[in-house]
C-alpha positions as CSV (number, residue, x, y, z in Angstrom):
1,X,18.1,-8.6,-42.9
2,X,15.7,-11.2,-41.6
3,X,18.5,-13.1,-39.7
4,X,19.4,-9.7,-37.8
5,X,15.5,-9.0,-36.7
6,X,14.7,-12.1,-35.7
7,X,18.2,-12.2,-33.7
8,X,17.1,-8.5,-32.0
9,X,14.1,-10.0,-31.6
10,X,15.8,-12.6,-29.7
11,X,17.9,-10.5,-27.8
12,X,15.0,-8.1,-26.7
13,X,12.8,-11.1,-25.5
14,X,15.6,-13.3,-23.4
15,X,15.2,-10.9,-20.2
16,X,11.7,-11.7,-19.9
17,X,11.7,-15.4,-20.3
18,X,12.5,-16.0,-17.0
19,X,9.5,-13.9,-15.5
20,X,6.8,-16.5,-16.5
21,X,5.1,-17.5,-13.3
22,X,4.0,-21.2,-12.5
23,X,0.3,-21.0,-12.0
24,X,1.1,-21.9,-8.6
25,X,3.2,-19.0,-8.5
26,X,0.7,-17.0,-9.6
27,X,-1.9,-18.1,-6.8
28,X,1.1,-17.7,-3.7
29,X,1.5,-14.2,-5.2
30,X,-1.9,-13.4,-5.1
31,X,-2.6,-14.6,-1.6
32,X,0.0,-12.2,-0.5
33,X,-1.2,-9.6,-2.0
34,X,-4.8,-10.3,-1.1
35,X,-3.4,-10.9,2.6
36,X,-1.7,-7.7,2.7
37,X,-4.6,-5.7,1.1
38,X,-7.2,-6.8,3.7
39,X,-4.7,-6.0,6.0
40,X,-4.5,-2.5,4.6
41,X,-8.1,-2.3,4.7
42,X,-8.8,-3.7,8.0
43,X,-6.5,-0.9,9.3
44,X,-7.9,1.6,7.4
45,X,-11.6,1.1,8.9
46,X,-10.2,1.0,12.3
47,X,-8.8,4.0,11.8
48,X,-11.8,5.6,10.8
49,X,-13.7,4.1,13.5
50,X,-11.1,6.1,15.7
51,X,-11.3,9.2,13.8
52,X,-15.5,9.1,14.5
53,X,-14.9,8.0,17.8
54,X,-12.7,11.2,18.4
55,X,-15.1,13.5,16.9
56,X,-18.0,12.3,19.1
57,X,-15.9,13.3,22.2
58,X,-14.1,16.2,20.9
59,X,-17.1,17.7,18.5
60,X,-15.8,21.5,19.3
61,X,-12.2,20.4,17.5
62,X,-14.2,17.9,14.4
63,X,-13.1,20.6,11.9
64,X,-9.3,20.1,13.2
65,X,-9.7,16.3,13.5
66,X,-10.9,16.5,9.7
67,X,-8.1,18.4,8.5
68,X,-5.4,16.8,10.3
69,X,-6.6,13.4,9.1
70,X,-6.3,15.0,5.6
71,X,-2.6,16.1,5.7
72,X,-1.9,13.0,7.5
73,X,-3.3,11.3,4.6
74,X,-1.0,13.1,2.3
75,X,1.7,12.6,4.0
76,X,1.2,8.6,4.2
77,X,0.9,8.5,0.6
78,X,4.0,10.5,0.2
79,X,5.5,8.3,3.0
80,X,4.9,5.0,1.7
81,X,5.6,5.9,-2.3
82,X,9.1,6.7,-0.9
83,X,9.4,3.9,1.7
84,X,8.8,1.1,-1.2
85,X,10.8,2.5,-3.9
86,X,13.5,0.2,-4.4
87,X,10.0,-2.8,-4.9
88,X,8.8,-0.9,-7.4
89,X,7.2,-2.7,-10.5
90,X,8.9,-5.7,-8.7
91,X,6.2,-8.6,-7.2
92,X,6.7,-7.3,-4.0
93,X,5.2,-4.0,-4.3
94,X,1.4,-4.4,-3.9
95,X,2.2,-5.9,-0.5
96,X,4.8,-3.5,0.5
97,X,2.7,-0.6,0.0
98,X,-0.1,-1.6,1.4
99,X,2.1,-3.2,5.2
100,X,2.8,0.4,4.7
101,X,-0.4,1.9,4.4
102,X,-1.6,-0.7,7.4
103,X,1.2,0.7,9.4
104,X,1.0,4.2,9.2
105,X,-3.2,4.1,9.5
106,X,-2.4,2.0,12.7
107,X,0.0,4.9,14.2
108,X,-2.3,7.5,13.3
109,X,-5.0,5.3,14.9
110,X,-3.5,5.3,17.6
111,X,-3.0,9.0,18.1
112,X,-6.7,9.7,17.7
113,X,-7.1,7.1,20.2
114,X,-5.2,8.8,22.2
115,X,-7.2,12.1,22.0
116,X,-10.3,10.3,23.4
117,X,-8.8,9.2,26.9
């Protein structure tokens, strides 16, 4: 009985002896992540800076601007969750979601950007 636990045992563990990351590893990961994070982030506050830069020209449609920032919002989420599913729980997927995020924030930066000229 012992022989057959410790050989399930065995068998259960084998797939994940191979996923033990070098502490150098480990550091490249997370500087790719961080990278892509800030990069996320960066695109984020520009958009936001576009969005209050819209409503300061355009304060007769701020209650549009507001909610179309909202759906667009939802539908980035939605957008991305979908785009990045086949790196999901894989080490690629913090940085594919957020290039994602940074790309779509970018796009609808642009559009409010747009709205001001």
């Amino acid at each position: 009985m012992k022989i057959i636990n410790t050989f399930w045992i065995a068998i259960l563990l084998i797939p994940y002896a191979n996923a033990a990351f070098t502490e150098t590893e480990v550091h490249q990961l997370q500087e790719i992540n961080e990278k892509y994070i800030k990069k996320a982030e960066d695109s984020k506050a520009q958009l936001d800076k576009k969005i209050q830069e819209a409503i300061k020209n355009l304060p007769e449609q701020k209650s549009k601007i507001i909610n179309l920032n909202k759906s667009w919002n939802n539908t980035i989420e939605k957008k991305c969750e979908l785009f990045i599913f086949e790196s999901l729980n894989t080490d690629a997927e913090i940085a594919m979601i957020n290039e994602c995020l940074a790309n779509e924030y970018l796009s609808e930066a642009k559009f409010f950007e747009r709205l001001n000229y």
